[in-house]
N, C-alpha and C positions, 0 to 999 in steps of 0.2 A: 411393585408387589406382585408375587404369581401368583396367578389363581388356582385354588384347589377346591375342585368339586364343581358341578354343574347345576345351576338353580335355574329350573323355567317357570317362569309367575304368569299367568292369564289373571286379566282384573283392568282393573281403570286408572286411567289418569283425570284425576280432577284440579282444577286451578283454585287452591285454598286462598278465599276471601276472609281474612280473620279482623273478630272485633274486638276489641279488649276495653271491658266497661264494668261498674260495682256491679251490675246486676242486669238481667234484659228488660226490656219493655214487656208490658203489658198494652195488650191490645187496643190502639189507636194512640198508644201512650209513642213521645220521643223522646228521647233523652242522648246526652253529649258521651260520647264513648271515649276513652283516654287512649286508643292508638288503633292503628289499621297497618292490617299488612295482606300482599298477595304473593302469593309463591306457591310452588309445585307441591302436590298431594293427591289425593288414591289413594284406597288402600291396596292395590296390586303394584301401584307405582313409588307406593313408599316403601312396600316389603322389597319390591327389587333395588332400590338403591341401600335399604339397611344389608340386604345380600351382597353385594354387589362391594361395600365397605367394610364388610370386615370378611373377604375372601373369597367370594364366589364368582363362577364366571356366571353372568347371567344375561336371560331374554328374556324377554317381556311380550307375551301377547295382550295384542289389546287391538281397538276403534277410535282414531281420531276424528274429529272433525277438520273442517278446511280454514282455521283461524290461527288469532292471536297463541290463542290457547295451545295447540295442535304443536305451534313452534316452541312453544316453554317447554312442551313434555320432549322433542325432539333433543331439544340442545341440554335438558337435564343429561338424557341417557347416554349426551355425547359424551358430556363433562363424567359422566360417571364410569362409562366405560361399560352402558348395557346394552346388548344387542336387540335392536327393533324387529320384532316380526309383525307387524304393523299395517291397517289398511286406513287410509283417510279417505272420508265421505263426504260429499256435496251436499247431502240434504238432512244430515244432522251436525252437531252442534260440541264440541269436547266439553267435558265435565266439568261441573265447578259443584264450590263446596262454599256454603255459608256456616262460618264459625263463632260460635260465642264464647269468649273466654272470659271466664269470671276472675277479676283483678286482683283478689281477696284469698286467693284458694290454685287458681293455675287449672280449677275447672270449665267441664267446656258444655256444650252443647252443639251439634250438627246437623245439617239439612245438608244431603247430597244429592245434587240430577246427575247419574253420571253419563245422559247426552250419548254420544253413539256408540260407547260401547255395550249401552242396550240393544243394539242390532247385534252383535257379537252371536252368532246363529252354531249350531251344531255344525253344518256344515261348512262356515270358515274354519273349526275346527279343524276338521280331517284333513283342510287345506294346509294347515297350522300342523301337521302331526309330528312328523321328523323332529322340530323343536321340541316337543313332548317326549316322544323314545328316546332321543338322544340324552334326556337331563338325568342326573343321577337322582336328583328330590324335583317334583312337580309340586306347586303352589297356585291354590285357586280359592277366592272367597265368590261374593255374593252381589259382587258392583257389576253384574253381569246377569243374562239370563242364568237359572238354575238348569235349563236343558244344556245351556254350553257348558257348566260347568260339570256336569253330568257323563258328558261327553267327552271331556277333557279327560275326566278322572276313569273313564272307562279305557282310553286310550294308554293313558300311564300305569297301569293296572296290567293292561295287559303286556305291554313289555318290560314289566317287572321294575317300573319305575317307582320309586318310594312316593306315595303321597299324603298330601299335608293339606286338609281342609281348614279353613278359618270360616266358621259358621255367620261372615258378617257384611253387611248390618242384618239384623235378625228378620230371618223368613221362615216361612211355613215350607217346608222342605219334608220330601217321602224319604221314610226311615230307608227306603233301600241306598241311599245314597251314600248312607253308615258303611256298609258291607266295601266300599272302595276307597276306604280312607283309613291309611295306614297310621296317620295323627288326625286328631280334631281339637281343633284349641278356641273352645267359647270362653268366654267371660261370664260372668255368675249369672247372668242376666238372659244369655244364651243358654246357657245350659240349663236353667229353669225353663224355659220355653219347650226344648226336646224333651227334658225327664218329665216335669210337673215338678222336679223336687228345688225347693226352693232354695236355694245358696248362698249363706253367709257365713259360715263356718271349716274350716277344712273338712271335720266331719263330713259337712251333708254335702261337698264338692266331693268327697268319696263314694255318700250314695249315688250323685250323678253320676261318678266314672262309672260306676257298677252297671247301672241302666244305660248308660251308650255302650259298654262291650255287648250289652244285651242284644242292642241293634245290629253288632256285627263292628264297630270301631275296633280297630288294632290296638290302640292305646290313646286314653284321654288325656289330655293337658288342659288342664281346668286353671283360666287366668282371673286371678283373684285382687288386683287391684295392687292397693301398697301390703295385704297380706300373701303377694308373692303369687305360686302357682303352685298345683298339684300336678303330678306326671301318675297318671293311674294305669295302669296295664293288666294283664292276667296273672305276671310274675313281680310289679311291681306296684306301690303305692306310696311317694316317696314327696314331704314338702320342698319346694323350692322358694327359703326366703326370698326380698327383696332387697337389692344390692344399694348403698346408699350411697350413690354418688355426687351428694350436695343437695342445699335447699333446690325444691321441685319450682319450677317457671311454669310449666306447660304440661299437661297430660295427653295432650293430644297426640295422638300418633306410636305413646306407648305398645299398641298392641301390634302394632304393624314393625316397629323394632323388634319387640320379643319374637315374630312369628320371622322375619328375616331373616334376623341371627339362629333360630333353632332352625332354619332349612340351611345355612349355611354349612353350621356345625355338622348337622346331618348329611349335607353331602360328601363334605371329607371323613366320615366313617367315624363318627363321635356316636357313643352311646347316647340313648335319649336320654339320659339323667346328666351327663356332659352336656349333653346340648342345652336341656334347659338351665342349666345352671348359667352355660354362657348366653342363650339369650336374655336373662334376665336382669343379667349384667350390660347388656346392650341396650334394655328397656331402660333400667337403670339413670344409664346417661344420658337416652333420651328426653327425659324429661326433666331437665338440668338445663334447658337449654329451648329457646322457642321456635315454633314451625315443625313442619311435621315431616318432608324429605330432609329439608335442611339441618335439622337435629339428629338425625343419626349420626353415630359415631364411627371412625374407623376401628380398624383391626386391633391395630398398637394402644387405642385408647382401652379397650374394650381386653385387652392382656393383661394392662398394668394395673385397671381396675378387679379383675380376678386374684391379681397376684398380689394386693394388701391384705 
């Protein structure tokens, strides 16, 4: 497959511990879970492999640790064909994720440490730069200090590199942060948190958009679950159903496919209302399917589901 277009992700690699049980415990309580699985996840390490699958050339900044772990996320990016800009540490520890997946539903629950790539400092940034200016779409969420990703997006920003923030997992973040982020793509949940305005409706996913242009967002992408996404901008306000690609296994990691496939799209010069159409289509099948690197889709799947 050749690559078209350049995706650079800063974020984390975490080693996804998943449970699959009717329901969790309660406190002190134990109970028998019906399966277990470990496998590769991040959410900077899962938007670089759903990039990375359906067309983009991509790098991955990130902090391993010196383990087991460290070498899962290595050999993921071989097998994938991501290039590491990469520092491993002696005295912290790679990321892992405890997952609870409800057996009933394919809902989940997550506790993340994501381990050293909380060291991930401004100034490995700058160290990191060139992989930033060179990308056509820069990709940063929140499994990271917010100073590094601050820094990040100041660097793509200024050499006019497209950036695409994923406000996640939800933090208290200074609205100037808005002002260098050419997408932002929360979940209803997130984006209640920035506006105050509470989100269950397309509707009031619109008064969000309206209140992050306010902050300076170039355009909102408000992800709304299985009611799909809004693409909100200054010239645009437009829904994006969800693409049914079969009874749903797993939700997890949905959002980390949709934000993939939309910096893909976007790198090869797709409109933002193209692009979320195809990553929604890529979230789609993501969750058709269980694990959270391991369920994205490729390119050719991710066509032929557009083209029904």
């Amino acid at each position: 497959m050749s690559k078209q277009g350049k995706v650079t992700v800063l974020g984390a690699f975490v080693a996804d511990a998943a449970f699959r049980a009717n329901r969790q415990p309660v406190m002190g309580e134990t109970i028998l879970g019906g399966n277990f699985s470990l496998g590769p996840g991040g959410k900077g390490s899962n938007q670089a492999v759903a990039a990375a699958r359906t067309g983009a050339d991509v790098t991955m900044i990130t902090k391993l640790g010196k383990d087991a772990f460290a070498n899962m996320a290595l050999q993921l990016w071989e097998d994938e064909g991501i290039t590491p800009r990469v520092a491993q540490i002696e005295d912290s520890y790679t990321g892992a994720a405890y997952i609870f997946i409800e057996e009933g539903t394919g809902n989940n629950a997550i506790i993340v440490c994501p381990g050293a790539a909380l060291t991930i400092t401004p100034a490995f940034i700058d160290e990191c730069s060139e992989a930033i200016t060179s990308a056509d779409v820069f990709v940063t969420q929140l499994e990271q200090s917010i100073d590094a990703a601050v820094r990040a997006l100041e660097i793509a920003k200024g050499a006019n590199v497209t950036t695409l923030f994923n406000p996640a997992p939800a933090e208290s973040v200074d609205d100037s942060i808005f002002t260098l982020c050419d997408f932002v793509t929360p979940n209803e949940t997130e984006a209640e948190g920035f506006t105050g305005i509470k989100v269950v409706t397309v509707d009031d996913a619109r008064k969000a958009g309206d209140a992050l242009l306010k902050k300076g967002v170039g355009t909102a992408l408000i992800t709304l679950g299985e009611n799909g996404a809004l693409v909100h901008g200054p010239d645009v306000s437009e829904h994006i159903p969800v693409f049914n690609a079969g009874p749903v296994v797993e939700t997890t990691g949905a959002g980390d496919a949709f934000n993939g496939g939309f910096a893909t799209a976007l790198a090869r010069g797709d409109s933002p209302l193209v692009a979320a159409r195809f990553a929604s289509a890529v979230a789609g099948l993501s969750v058709t399917r269980p694990g959270t690197a391991p369920s994205m889709p490729a390119l050719e799947e991710v066509q032929k589901l557009l083209d029904t």
